[in-house]
Every structure is written in C-alpha cells, then in structure tokens.
N, C-alpha and C positions, 0 to 999 in steps of 0.2 A: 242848672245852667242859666246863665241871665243872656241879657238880650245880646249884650257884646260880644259876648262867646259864641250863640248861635249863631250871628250876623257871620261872625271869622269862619267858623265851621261850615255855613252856609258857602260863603266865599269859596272857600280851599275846594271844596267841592264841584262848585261849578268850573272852576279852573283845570278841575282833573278831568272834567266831559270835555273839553276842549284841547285837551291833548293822547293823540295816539302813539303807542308802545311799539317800538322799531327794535328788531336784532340787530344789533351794528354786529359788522365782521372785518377783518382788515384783508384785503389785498396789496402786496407789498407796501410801500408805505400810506396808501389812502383806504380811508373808511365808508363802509357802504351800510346803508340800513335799506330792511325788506319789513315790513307791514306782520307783526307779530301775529297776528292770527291767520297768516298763512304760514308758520313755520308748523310742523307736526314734531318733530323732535330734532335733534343735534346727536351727530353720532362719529365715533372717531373713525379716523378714517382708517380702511378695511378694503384686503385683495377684492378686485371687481373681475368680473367676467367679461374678457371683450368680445365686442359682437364688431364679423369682419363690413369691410365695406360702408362705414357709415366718417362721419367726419370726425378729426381731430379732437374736435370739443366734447365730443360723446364718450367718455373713458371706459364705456362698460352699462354693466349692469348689477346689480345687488341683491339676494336673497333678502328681504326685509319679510319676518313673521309669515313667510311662503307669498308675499307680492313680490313681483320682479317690478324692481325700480329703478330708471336709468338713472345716471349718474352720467353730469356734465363738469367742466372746467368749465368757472367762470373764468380765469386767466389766458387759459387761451381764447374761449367766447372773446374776449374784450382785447385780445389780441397784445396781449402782456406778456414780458420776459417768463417764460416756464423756468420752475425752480426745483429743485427734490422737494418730495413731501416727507415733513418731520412728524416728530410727535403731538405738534398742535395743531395740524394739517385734519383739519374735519369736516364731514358733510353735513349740509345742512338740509333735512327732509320739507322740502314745500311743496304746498296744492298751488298747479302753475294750469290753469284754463279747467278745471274739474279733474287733473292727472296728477298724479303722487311725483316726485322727479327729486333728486340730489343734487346739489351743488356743492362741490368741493373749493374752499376757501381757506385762505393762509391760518388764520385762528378767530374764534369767535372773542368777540369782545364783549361786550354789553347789551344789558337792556334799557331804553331810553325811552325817557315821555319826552314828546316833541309837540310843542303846540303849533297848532296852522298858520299862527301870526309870525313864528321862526322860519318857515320854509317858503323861500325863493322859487320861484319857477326855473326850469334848468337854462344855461344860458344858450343863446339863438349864435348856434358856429356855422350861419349857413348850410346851402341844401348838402355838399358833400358828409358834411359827418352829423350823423344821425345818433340822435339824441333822444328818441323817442321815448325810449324806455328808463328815464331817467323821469320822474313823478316829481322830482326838487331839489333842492339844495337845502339844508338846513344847516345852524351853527349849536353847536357843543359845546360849550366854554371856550375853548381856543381853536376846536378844529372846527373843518366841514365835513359834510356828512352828504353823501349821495344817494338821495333817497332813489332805489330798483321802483320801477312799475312791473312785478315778476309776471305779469301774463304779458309784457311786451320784449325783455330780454332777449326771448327769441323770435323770430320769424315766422310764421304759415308753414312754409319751406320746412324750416327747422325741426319745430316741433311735430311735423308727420315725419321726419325721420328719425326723432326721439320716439314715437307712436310705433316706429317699424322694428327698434331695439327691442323694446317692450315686451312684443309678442310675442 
C-alpha cells in the first residue's frame, strides 16, 4: 500500500467515526430516523393484546420470546391521520429509557450514515408546539429526515402508563 492509498483509507475512515447509522422509517409521506443502536429488531406487524383503560397511542401489548412488550402508535402519538395497517405496516423494537417498547410505523425504510455536520437543530415553533423530542433535522439527497430523541417521544406521564401495560 503506498502512502496515498493509506492517507485515502486513513481519511474514509475517519469520516465513517463521524457519522452515526439512523433507521429511517416513513409515516405517511415524512421520514423519521431513531439512533440504530437503540433498535433491537424489526418485526411485521402482529395481533397485540389490548390492555383496557390506558390511552389511544398504546395499541396493546406483544408476546416477544415470553417479554411482554408494549406497543405504541407513533401516528396517533404524533397526532396524524390513522390509516389501516398493510402489509408493510411494522414494529419497530427499541430500548426507550432502559425498557424494551414497539412502535408501530407505515414501513421501514433504510439505514443511513448521517454525519453531525448534516443535522440541523429542530426548528424553534414557539412555546405551544413541542419539539422536544425531535434531536434534528437532517438532509438525504433530496429529502429531510426527522431525527426522534426516542427517550423523549413520550412524556414521564406517558411512559408510566406504558410501565402499567407492561405489567
């Protein structure tokens, strides 16, 4: 290898420590990505158990390998038109504050390297709409992409009531 070639290799390398790997997924026509190393698997979506008395966004619960894992709607969380779920309608398994939890999403999309230098801070829409859990904004070739902060999605509130599914 000569010195040009390592320099490049050298390079491409360091390029790749500065970019972190997002699951983009679509909800109706906008893309979201969540932080790849909190996904634990993808799995098609499957009848849930519902548990009475708890909020709309909570759809149930899931046998996963004898864990009871809740299972949320991001679409109605985010207060989006509810639609039938198809065939490409699937859960996505993530560790959301040290808890296992689903979120069910139109269909998954890709895996993406997104470097820190491409993500936007989310935009400031005043104190009514809360943005919180929204970690950036990033560009894709032509789209944007909505980077989740997934331990802030939900509320305190929230997720003791996903805590009360659970049990």
């Amino acid at each position: 290898m000569t010195i040009e070639t390592a320099n490049i290799v050298d390079q491409q390398i360091s390029q790749k420590e500065d970019e972190d790997q997002y699951l983009t997924f679509m909800l109706g026509e906008e893309l979201y990505g969540v932080d790849i190393l909190r996904v634990q698997e993808i799995k098609g979506y499957s009848k849930l158990t519902r548990i009475p008395n708890t909020p709309a966004f909570i759809k149930g619960v899931l046998n996963l390998r004898g864990a009871i894992v809740p299972i949320i709607d991001l679409r109605i969380k985010f207060t989006m038109e509810q639609v039938e779920y198809t065939m490409f309608t699937v859960i996505v398994v993530v560790v959301v504050r040290d808890r296992i939890m689903g979120m069910v999403v139109d269909t998954v999309s890709d895996v993406l390297f997104i470097s820190g230098k491409d993500i936007q801070p989310p935009p400031a829409l005043g104190r009514k709409v809360d943005v919180s859990f929204i970690s950036g904004i990033a560009r894709s070739g032509e789209n944007l992409v909505t980077l989740l902060d997934i331990d802030r999605v939900l509320t305190d509130e929230e997720m003791e009531q996903v805590a009360t599914a659970q049990e």
